[in-house]
Biotite code that builds the C-alpha atoms (Angstrom):
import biotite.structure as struc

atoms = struc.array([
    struc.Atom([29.885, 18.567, 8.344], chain_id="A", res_id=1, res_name="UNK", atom_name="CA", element="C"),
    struc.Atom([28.008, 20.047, 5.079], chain_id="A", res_id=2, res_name="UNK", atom_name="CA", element="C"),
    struc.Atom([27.138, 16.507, 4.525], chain_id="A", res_id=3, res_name="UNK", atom_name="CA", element="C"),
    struc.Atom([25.491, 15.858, 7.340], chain_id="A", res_id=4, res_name="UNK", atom_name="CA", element="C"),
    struc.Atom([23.640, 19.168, 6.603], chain_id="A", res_id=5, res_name="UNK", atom_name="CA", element="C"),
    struc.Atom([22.133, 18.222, 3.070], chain_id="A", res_id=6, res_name="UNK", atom_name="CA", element="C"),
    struc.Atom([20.850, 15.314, 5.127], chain_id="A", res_id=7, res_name="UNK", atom_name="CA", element="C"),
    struc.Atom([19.184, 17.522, 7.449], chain_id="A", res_id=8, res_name="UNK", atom_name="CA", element="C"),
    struc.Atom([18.072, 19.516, 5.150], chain_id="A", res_id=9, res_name="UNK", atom_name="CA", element="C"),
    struc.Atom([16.455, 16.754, 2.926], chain_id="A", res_id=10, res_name="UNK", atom_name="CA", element="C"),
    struc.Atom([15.096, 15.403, 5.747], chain_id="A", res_id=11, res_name="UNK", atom_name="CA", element="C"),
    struc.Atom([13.434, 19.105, 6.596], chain_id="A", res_id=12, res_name="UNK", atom_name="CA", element="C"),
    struc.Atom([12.598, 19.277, 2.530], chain_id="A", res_id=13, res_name="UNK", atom_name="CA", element="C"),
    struc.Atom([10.040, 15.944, 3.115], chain_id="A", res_id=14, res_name="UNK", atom_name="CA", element="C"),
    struc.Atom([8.458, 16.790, 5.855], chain_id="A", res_id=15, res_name="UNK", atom_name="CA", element="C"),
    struc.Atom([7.434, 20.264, 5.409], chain_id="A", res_id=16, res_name="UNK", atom_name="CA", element="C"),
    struc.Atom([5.717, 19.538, 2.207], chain_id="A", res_id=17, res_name="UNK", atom_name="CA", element="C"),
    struc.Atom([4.506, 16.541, 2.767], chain_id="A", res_id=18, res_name="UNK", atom_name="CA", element="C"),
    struc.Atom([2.676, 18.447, 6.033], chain_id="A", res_id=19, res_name="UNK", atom_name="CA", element="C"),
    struc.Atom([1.066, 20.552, 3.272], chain_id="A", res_id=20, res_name="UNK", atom_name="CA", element="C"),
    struc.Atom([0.083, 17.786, 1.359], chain_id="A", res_id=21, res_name="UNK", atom_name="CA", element="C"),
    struc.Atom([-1.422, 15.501, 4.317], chain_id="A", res_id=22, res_name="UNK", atom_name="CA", element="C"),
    struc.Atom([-3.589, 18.707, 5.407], chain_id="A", res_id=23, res_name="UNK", atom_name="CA", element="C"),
    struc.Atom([-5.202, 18.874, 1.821], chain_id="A", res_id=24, res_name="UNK", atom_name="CA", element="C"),
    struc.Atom([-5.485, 15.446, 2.022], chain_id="A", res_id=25, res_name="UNK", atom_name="CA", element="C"),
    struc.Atom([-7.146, 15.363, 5.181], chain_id="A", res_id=26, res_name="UNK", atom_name="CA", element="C"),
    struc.Atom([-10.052, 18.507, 4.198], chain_id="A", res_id=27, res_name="UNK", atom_name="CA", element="C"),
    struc.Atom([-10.624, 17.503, 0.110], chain_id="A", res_id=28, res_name="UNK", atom_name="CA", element="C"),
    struc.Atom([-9.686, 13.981, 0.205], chain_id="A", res_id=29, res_name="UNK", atom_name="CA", element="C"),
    struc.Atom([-7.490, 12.864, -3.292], chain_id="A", res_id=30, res_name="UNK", atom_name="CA", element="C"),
    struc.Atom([-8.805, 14.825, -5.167], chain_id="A", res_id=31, res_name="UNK", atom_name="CA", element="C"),
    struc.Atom([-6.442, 15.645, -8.421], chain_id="A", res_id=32, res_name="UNK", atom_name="CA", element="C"),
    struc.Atom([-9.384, 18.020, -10.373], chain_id="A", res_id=33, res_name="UNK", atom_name="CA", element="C"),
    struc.Atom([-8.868, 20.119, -6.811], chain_id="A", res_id=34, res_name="UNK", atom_name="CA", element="C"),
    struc.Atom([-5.235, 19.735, -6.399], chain_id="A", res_id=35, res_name="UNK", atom_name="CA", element="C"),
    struc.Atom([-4.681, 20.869, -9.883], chain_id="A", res_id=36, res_name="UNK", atom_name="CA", element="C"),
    struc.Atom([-7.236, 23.838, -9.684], chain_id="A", res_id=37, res_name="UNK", atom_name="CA", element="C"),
    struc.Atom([-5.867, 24.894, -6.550], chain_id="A", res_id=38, res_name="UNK", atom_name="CA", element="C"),
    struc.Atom([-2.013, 24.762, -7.682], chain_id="A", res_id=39, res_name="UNK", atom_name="CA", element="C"),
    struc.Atom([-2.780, 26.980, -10.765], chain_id="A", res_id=40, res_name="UNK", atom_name="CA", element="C"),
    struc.Atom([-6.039, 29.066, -8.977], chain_id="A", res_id=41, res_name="UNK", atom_name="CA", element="C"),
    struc.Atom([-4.115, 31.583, -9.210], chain_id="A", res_id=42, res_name="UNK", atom_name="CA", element="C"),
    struc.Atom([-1.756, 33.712, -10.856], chain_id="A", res_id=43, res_name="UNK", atom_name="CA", element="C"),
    struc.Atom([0.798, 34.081, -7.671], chain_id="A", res_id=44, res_name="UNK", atom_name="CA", element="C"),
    struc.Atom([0.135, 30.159, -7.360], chain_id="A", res_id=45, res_name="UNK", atom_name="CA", element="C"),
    struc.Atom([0.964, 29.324, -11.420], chain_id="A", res_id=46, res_name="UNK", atom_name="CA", element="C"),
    struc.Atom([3.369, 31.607, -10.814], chain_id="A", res_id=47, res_name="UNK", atom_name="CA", element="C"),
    struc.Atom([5.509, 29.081, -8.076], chain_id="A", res_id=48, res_name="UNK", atom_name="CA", element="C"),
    struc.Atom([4.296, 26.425, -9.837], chain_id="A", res_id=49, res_name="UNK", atom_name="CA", element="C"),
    struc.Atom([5.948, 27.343, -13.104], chain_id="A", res_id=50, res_name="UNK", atom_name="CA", element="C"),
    struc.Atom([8.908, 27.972, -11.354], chain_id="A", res_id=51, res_name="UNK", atom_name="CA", element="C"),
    struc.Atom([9.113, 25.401, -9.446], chain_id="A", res_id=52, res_name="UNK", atom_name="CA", element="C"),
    struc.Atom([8.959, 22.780, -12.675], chain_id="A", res_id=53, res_name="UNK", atom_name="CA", element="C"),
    struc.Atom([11.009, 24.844, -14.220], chain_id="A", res_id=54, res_name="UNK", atom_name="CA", element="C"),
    struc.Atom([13.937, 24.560, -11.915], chain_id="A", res_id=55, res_name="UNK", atom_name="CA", element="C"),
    struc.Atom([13.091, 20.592, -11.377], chain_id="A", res_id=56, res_name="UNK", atom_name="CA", element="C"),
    struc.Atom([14.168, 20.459, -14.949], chain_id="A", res_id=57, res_name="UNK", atom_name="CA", element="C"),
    struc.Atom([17.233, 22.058, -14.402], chain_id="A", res_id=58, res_name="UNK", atom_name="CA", element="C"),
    struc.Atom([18.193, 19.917, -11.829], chain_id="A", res_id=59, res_name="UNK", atom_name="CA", element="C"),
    struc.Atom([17.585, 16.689, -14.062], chain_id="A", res_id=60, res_name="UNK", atom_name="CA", element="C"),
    struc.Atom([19.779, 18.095, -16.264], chain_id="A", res_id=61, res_name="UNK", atom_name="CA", element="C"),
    struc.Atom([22.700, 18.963, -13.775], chain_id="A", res_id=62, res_name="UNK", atom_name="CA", element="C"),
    struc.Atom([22.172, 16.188, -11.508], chain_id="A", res_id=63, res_name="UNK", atom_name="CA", element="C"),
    struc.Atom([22.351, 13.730, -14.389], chain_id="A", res_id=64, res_name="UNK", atom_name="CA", element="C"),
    struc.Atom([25.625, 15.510, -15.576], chain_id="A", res_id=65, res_name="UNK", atom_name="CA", element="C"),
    struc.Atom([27.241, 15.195, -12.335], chain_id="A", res_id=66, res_name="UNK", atom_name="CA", element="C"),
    struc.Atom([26.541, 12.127, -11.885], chain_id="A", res_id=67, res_name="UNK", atom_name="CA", element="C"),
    struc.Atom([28.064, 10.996, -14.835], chain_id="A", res_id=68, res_name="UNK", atom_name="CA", element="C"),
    struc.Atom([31.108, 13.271, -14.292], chain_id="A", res_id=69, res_name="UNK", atom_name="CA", element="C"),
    struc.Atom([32.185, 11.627, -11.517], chain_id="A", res_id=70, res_name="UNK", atom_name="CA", element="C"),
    struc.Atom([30.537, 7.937, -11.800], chain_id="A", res_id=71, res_name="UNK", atom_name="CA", element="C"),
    struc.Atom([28.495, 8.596, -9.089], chain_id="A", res_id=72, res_name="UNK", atom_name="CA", element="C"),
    struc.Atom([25.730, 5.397, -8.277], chain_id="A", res_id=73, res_name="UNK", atom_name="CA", element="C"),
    struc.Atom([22.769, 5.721, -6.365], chain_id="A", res_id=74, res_name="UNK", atom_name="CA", element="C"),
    struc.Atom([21.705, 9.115, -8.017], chain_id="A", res_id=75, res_name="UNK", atom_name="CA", element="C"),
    struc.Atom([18.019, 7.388, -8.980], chain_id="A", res_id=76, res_name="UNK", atom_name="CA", element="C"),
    struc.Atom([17.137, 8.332, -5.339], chain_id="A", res_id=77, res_name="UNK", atom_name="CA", element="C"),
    struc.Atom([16.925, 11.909, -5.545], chain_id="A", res_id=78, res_name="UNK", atom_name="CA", element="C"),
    struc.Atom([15.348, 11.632, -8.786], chain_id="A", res_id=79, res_name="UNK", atom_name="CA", element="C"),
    struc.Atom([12.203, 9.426, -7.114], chain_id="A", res_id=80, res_name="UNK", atom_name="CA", element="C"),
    struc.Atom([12.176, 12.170, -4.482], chain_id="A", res_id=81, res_name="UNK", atom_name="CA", element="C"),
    struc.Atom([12.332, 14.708, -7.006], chain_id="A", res_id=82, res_name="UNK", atom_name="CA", element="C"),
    struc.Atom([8.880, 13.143, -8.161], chain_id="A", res_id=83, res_name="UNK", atom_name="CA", element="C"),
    struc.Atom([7.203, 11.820, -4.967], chain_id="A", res_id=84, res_name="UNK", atom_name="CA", element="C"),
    struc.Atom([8.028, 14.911, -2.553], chain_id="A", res_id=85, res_name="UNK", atom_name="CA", element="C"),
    struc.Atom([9.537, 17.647, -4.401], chain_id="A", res_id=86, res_name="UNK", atom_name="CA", element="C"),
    struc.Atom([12.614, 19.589, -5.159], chain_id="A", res_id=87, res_name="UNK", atom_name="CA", element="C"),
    struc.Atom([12.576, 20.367, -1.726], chain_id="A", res_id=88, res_name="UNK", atom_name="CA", element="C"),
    struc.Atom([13.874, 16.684, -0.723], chain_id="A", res_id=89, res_name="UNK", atom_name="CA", element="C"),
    struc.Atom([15.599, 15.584, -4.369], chain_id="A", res_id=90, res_name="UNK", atom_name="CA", element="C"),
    struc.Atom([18.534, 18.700, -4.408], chain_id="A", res_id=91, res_name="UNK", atom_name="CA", element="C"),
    struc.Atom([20.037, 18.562, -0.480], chain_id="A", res_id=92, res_name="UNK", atom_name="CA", element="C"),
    struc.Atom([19.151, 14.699, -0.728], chain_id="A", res_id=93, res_name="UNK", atom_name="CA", element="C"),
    struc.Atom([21.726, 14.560, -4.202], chain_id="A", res_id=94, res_name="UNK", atom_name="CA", element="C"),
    struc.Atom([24.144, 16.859, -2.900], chain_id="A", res_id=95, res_name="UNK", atom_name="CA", element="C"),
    struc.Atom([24.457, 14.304, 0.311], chain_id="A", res_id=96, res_name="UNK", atom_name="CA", element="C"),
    struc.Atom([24.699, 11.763, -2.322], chain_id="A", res_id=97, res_name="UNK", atom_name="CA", element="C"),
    struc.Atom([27.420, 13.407, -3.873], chain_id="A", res_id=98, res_name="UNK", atom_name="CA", element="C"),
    struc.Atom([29.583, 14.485, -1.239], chain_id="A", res_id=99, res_name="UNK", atom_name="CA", element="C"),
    struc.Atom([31.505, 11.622, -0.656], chain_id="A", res_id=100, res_name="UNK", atom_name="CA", element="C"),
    struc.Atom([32.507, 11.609, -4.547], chain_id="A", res_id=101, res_name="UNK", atom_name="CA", element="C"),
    struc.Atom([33.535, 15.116, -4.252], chain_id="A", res_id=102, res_name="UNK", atom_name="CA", element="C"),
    struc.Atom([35.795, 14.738, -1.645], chain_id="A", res_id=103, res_name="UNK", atom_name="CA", element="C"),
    struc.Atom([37.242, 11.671, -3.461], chain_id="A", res_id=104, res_name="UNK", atom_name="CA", element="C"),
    struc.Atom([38.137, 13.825, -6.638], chain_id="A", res_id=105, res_name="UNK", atom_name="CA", element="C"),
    struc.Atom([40.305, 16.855, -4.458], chain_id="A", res_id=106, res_name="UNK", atom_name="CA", element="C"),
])
């Protein structure tokens, strides 16, 4: 059951940003000079920005930890959707990965 809910849940965590993304896309075209002065425009924006990195790092760390704790394979997934979506998709999509390994080790 909670498995199946990470998997919702990193299914929820792609498309809602990426929704975000596509409607910049769409008005500015790829633009990285405006995606970059838009994301730190401001300092409520820097603000979620810096947070947000800062907690991606986190989750390197403890995602790589766990994964060597219990031998876990596979865990490279929710690190390219840590970098192609966001942490949005990478955390619920490594706790579905990890699940199964948990319930292995009770």
């Amino acid at each position: 059951m909670r498995r199946t809910i990470y998997l919702i849940l990193a299914v929820i965590g792609f498309i809602v940003p990426y929704y975000f993304f596509i409607s910049f896309l769409v008005t500015n075209g790829l633009s990285i000079q405006l995606f970059f002065k838009q994301l730190f425009g401001t300092p409520v924006s820097t603000f979620f920005a810096a947070d947000l990195l800062l907690a991606s790092v986190v989750f390197m760390m403890y995602s790589g930890r766990e994964a060597s704790r219990y031998s876990m394979k596979h865990t490279w997934i929710s690190t390219v959707a840590l970098f192609t979506v966001g942490l949005s998709c990478a955390l619920p999509l490594f706790l579905y990965l990890r699940e199964p390994y948990l319930n292995a080790h009770r």
